[in-house]
Wavefront OBJ file of the C-alpha trace (Angstrom):
o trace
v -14.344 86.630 -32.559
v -15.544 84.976 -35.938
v -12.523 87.239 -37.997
v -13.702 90.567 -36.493
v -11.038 92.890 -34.384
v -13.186 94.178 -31.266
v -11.508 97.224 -28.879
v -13.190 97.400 -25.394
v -12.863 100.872 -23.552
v -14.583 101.762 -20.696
v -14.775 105.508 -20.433
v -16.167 107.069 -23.684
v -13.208 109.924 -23.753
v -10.579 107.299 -24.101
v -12.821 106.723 -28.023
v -11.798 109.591 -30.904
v -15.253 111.363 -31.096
v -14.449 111.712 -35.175
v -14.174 107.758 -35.190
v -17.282 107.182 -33.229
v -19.651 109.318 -34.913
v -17.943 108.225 -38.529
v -20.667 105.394 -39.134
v -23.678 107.438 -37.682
v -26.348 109.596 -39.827
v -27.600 112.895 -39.281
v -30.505 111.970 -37.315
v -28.200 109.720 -35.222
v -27.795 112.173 -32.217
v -28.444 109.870 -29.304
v -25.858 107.490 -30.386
v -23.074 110.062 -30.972
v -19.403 110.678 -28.850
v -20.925 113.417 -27.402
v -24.358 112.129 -25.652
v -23.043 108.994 -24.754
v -20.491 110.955 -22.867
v -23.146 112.773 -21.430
v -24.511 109.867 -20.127
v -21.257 108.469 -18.250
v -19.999 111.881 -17.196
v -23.508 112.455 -15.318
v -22.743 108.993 -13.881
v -26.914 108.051 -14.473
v -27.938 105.678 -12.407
v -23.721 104.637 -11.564
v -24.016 102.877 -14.631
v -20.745 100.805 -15.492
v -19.516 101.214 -19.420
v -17.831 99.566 -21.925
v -17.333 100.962 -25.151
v -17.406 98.719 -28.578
v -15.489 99.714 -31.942
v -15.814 96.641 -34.115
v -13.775 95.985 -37.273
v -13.530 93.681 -40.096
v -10.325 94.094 -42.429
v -9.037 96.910 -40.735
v -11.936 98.947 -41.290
v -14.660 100.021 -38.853
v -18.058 98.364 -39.217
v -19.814 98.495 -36.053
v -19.719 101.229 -32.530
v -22.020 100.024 -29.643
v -22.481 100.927 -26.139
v -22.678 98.182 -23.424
v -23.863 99.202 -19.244
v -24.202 97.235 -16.182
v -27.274 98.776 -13.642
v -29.621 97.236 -11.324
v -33.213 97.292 -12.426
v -36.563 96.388 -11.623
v -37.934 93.961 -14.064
v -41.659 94.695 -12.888
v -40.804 97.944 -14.557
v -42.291 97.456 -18.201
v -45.497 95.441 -16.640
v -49.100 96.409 -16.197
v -50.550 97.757 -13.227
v -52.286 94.021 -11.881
v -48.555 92.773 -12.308
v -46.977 95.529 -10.558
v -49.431 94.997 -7.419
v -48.756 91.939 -7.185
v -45.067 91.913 -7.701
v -45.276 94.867 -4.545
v -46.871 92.576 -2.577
v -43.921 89.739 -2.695
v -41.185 92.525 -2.187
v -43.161 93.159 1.114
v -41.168 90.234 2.247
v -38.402 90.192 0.257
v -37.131 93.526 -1.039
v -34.604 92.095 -3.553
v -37.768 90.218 -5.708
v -37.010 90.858 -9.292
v -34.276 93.518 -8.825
v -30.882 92.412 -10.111
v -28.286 93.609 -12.593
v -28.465 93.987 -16.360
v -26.337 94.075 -18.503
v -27.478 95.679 -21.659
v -26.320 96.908 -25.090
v -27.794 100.383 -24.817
v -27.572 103.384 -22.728
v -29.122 104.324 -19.279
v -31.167 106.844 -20.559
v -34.821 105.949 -22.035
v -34.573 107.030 -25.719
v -36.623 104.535 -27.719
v -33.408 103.283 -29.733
v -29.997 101.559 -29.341
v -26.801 102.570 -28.803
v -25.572 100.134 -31.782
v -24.364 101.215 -35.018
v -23.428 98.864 -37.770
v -22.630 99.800 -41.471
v -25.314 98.615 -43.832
v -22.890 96.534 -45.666
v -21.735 94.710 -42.963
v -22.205 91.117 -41.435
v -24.889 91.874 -38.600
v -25.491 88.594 -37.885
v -21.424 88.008 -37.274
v -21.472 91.338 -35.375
v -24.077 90.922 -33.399
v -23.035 87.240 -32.578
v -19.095 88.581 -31.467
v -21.157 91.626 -29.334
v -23.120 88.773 -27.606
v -20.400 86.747 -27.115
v -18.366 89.986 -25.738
v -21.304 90.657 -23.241
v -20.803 86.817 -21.971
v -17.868 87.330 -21.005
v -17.815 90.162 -19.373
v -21.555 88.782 -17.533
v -18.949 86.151 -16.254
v -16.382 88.351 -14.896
v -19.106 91.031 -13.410
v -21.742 88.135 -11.781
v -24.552 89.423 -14.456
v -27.161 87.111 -15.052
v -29.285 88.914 -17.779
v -28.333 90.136 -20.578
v -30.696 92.637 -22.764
v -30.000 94.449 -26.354
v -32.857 97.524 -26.058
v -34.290 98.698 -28.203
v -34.947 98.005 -31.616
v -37.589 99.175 -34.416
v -38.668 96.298 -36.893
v -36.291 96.537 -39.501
v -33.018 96.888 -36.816
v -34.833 93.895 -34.994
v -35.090 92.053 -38.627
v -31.695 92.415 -39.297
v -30.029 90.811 -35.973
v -33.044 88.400 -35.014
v -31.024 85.456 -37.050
v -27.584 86.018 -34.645
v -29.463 86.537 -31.175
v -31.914 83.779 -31.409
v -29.494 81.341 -30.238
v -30.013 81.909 -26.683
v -31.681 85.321 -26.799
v -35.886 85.533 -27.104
v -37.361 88.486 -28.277
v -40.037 90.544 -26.078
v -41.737 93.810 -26.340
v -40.754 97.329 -25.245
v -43.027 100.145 -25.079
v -43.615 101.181 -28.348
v -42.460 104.378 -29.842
v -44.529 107.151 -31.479
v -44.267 109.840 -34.370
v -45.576 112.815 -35.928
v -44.887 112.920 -40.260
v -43.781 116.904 -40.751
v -45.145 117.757 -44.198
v -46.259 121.196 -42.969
v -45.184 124.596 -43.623
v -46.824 125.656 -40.403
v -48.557 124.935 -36.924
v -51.878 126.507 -38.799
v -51.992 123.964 -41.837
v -51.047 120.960 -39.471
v -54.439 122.266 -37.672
v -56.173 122.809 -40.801
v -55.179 119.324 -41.945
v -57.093 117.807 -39.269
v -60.344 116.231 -39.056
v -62.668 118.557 -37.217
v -62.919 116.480 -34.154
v -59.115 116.437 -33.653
v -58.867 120.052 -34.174
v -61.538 121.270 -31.642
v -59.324 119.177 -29.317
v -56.122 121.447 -29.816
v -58.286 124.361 -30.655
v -59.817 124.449 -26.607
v -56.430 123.394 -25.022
v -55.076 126.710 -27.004
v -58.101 128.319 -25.565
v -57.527 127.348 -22.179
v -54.323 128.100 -22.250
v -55.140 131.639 -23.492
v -57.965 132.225 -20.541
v -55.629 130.755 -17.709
v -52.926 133.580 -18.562
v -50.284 130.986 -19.580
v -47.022 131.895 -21.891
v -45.102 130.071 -23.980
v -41.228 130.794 -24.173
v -38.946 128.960 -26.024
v -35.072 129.175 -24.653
v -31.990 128.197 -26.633
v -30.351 127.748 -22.945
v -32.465 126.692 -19.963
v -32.125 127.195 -15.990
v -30.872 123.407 -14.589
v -32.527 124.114 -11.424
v -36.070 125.085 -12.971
v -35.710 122.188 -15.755
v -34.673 119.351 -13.022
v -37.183 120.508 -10.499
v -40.224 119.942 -12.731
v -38.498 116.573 -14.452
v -38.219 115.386 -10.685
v -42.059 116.347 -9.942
v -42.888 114.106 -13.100
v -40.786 111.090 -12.823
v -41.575 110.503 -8.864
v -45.152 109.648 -10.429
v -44.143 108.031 -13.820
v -45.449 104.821 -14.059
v -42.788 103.085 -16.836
v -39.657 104.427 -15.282
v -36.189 102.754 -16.431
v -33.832 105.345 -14.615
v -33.691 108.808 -12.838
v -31.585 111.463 -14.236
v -29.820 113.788 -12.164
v -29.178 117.373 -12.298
v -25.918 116.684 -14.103
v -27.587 115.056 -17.058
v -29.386 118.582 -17.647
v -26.510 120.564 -17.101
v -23.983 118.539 -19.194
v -26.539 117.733 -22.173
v -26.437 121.425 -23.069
v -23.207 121.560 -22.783
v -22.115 118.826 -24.791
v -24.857 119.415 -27.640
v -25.261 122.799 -27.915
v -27.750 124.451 -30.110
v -29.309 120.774 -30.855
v -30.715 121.165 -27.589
v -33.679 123.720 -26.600
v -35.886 124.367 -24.111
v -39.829 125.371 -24.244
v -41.463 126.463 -20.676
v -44.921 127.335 -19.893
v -45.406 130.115 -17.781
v -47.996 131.647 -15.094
v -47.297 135.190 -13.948
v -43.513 134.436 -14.298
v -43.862 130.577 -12.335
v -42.374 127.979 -14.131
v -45.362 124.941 -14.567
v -43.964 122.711 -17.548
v -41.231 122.139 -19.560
v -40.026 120.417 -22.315
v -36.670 119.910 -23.493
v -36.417 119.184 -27.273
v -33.198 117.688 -29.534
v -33.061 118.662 -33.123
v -30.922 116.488 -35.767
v -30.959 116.170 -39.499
v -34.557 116.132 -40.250
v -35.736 114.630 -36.765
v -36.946 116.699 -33.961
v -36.888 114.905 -30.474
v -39.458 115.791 -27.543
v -36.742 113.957 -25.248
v -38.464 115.312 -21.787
v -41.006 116.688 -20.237
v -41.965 118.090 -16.648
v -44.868 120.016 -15.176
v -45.686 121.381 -11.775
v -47.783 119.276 -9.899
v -49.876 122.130 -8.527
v -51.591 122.659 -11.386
v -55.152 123.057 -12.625
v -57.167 120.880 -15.008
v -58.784 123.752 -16.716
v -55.246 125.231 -17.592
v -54.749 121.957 -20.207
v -51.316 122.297 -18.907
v -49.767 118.805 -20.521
v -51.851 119.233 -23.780
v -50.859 122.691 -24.395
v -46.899 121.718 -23.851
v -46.864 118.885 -26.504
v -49.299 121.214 -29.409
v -46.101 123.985 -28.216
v -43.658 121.157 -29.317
v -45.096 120.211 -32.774
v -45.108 123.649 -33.428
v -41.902 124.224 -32.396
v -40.748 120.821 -34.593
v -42.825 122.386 -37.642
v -40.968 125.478 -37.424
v -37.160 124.120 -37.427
v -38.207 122.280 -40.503
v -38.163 118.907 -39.378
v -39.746 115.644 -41.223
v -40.794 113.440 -38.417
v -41.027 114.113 -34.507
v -40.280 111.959 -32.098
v -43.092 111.646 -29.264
v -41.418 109.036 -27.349
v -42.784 106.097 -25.115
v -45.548 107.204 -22.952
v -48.850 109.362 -23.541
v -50.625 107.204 -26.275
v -53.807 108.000 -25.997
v -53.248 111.992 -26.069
v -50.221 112.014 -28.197
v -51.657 109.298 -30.848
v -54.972 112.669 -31.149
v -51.922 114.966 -32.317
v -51.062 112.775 -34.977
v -48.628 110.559 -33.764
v -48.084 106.854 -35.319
v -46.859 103.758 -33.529
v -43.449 102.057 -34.088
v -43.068 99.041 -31.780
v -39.789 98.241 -29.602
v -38.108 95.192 -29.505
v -35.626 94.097 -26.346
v -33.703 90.737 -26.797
v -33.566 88.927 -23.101
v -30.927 85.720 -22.298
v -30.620 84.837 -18.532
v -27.466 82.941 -17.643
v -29.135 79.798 -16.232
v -31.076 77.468 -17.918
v -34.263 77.063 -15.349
v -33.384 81.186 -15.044
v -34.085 81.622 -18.732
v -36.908 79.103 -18.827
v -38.950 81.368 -16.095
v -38.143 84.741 -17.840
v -39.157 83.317 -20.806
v -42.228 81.785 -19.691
v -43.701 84.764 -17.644
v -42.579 87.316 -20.627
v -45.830 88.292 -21.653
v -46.750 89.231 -18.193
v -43.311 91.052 -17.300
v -43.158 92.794 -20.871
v -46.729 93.195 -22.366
v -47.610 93.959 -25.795
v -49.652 97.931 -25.723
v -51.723 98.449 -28.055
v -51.677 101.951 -29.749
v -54.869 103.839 -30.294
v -55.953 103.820 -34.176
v -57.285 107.272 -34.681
v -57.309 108.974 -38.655
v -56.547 112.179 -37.311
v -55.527 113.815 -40.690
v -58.324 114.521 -43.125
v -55.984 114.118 -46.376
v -53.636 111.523 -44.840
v -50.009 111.463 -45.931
v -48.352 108.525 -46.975
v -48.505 105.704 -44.380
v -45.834 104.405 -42.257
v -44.342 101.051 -43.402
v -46.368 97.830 -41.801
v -44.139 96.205 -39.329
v -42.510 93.278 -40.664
v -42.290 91.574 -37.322
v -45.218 89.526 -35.466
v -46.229 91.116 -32.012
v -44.869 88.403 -29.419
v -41.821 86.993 -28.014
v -40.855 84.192 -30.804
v -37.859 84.764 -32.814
v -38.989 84.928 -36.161
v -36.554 83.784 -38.947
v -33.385 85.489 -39.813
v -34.090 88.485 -41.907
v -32.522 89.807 -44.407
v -31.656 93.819 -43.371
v -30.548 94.609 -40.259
v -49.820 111.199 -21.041
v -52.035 113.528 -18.749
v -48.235 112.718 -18.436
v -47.652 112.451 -14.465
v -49.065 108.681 -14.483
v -47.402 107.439 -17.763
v -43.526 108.750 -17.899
v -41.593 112.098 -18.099
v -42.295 112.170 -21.877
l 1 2 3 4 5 6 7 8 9 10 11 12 13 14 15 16 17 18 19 20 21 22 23 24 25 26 27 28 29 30 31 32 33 34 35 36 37 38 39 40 41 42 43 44 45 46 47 48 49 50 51 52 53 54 55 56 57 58 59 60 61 62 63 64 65 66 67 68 69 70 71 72 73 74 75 76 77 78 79 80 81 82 83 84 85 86 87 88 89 90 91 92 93 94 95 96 97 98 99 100 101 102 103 104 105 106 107 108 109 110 111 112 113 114 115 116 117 118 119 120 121 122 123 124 125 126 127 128 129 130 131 132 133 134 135 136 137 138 139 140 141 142 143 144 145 146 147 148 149 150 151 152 153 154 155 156 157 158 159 160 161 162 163 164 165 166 167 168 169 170 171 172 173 174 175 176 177 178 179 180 181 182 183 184 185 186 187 188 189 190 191 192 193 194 195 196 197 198 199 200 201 202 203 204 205 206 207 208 209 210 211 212 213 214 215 216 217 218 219 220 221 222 223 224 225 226 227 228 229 230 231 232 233 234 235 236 237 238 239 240 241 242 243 244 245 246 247 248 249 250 251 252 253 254 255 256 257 258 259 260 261 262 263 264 265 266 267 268 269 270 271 272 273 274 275 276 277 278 279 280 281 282 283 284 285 286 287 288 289 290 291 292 293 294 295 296 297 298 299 300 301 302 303 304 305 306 307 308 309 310 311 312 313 314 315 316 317 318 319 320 321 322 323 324 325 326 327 328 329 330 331 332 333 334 335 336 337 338 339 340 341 342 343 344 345 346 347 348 349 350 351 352 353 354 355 356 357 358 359 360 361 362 363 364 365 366 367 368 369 370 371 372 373 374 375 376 377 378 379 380 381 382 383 384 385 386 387 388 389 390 391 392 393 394 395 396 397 398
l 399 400 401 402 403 404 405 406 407
């Protein structure tokens, strides 16, 4: 494997959680020991697991998580697509369902499970990883193969080693709210006037409907997973289904990082969200609301303006809105940061049709451009990557909710 030593374990306990979480960064919470085990104790989705520690010299340059599931490929397509794809399954129920193997976790988080040190050879790394993920492709009858999911300048670093083989496509793109606030009242005040009297009548509403706002360091599993089930049975992007494990064990395993807001009406559950908190990130990881609710009560709107507050007041820089919601989420503020997913099918006429009906099975969204802010902070970085499915040359770095996603 091009000099490197590469260990393979397939149960995340077998790894030294002080090891693992050595190369990560504060903010690095959904790629640490302990939400990756998580993830395999809950047994999501029966996903299969094999565990990477890479090094070079004797020292430890890169941890990545490989799984094996069965997924719809239709899953990231538009609605026309979707239809149609529906329509062939009416005859044959297998169409475009088939095991992936991917470098990443089974649970939707908007980044990778792959951690290499910034001085290290990504392009080697990445090249041994795909090679790794061959072979075990081979020995598991896995046809495609997907790294997921990668921001511009991870996708700039390890385009050069995966585009021999590999082609690059789109994933729903990520969004994010700059924190330079000292409160929920001067992120309001630093709002256009437009933008404002949007949040200003969904706290209205929220106030004439009776609702309250409580915000739990531990949460009820049963409440939680009940109102994330009601959500993701009408999400319309959905990669997996957690279980009533996930919930349970993710508090157990992360502690305080985790917390818990839920809307209330006359002590009744309606929404939830359930936020992580690392470094200088806060996470709005997931949502669900009851789906018995009224319009007037502005029930989604009011749980994501509880959530930037509740990010402004733990003192967090940036929070992370996830991958569904654009059009409401993008009003509170929230900027765009495309997803990358790397694709190779084991067969060349297999490839050759992925590739070729890409832009149908994993469309390029386009974000809303709103100014929201009336003194605007500094921008976000341009994206160094054309939109599209082309490699591009070897770089030098590596919702009203219910019909969008459980974010």
């Amino acid at each position: 494997m091009s000099g490197l030593e590469i260990r393979i374990h397939r149960d995340i306990a077998e790894v030294d959680a002080e090891e693992w979480d050595s190369l990560l960064g504060a903010d690095d919470l959904l790629m640490t020991h302990r939400f990756i085990r998580t993830c395999q104790a809950a047994r999501v989705e029966d996903a299969q697991y094999w565990h990477l520690l890479i090094r070079s010299g004797g020292e430890l340059v890169c941890v990545g998580t490989l799984h094996r599931m069965f997924v719809n490929l239709e899953l990231l397509s538009g609605a026309g697509t979707r239809a149609l794809v529906e329509k062939v399954k009416g005859r044959w129920p297998g169409f475009l369902r088939l095991p992936v193997l991917f470098c990443g976790l089974p649970v939707s988080t908007g980044q990778p499970c792959l951690k290499i040190r910034a001085d290290a050879d990504a392009e080697r790394i990445c090249a041994a990883i795909a090679e790794t993920m061959d072979n075990i492709a081979a020995t598991t009858a896995t046809r495609l193969l997907c790294f997921k999911e990668f921001d511009p300048p991870a996708a700039k670093r390890i385009d050069g080693a995966l585009s021999d083989g590999y082609f690059r496509a789109s994933s729903l793109p990520s969004c994010s709210v700059p924190l330079h606030f000292d409160s929920f009242s001067s992120y309001l005040a630093s709002m256009r006037s437009s933008y404002r009297r949007q949040v200003r009548s969904s706290l209205q509403a929220r106030a004439a409907s009776g609702l309250q706002v409580r915000r739990l360091d531990d949460y009820d599993v049963e409440t939680v997973y009940g109102l994330y089930s009601q959500t993701i049975r009408r999400a319309e992007h959905r990669l997996e289904t957690l279980n009533a494990d996930f919930f349970r064990l993710l508090h157990a395993h992360l502690g305080e990082q985790v917390k818990a807001l839920v809307i209330e009406r006359e002590s009744r559950p309606l929404a939830m969200a359930i936020m992580l908190f690392a470094g200088e990130t806060a996470t709005f990881f997931f949502a669900g609301l009851e789906e018995e609710r009224q319009p007037e009560w502005h029930l989604y709107q009011n749980l994501v303006a509880e959530v930037v507050a509740a990010a402004i007041d733990s003192g967090a820089r940036r929070l992370v809105l996830g991958q569904t919601s654009y059009a409401m989420k993008s009003r509170m503020g929230a900027e765009e940061s495309p997803r990358y997913l790397y694709l190779r099918y084991r067969s060349r006429v297999g490839h050759a049709l992925l590739r070729g009906f890409s832009s149908a099975l994993f469309p390029t969204y386009d974000y809303p451009r709103r100014r929201v802010f009336a003194a605007p902070h500094p921008p976000s970085a341009p994206s160094p990557l054309a939109e599209g499915s082309r490699i591009s040359p070897v770089g030098s770095g590596l919702r009203e909710a219910p019909g969008e996603g459980a974010r």
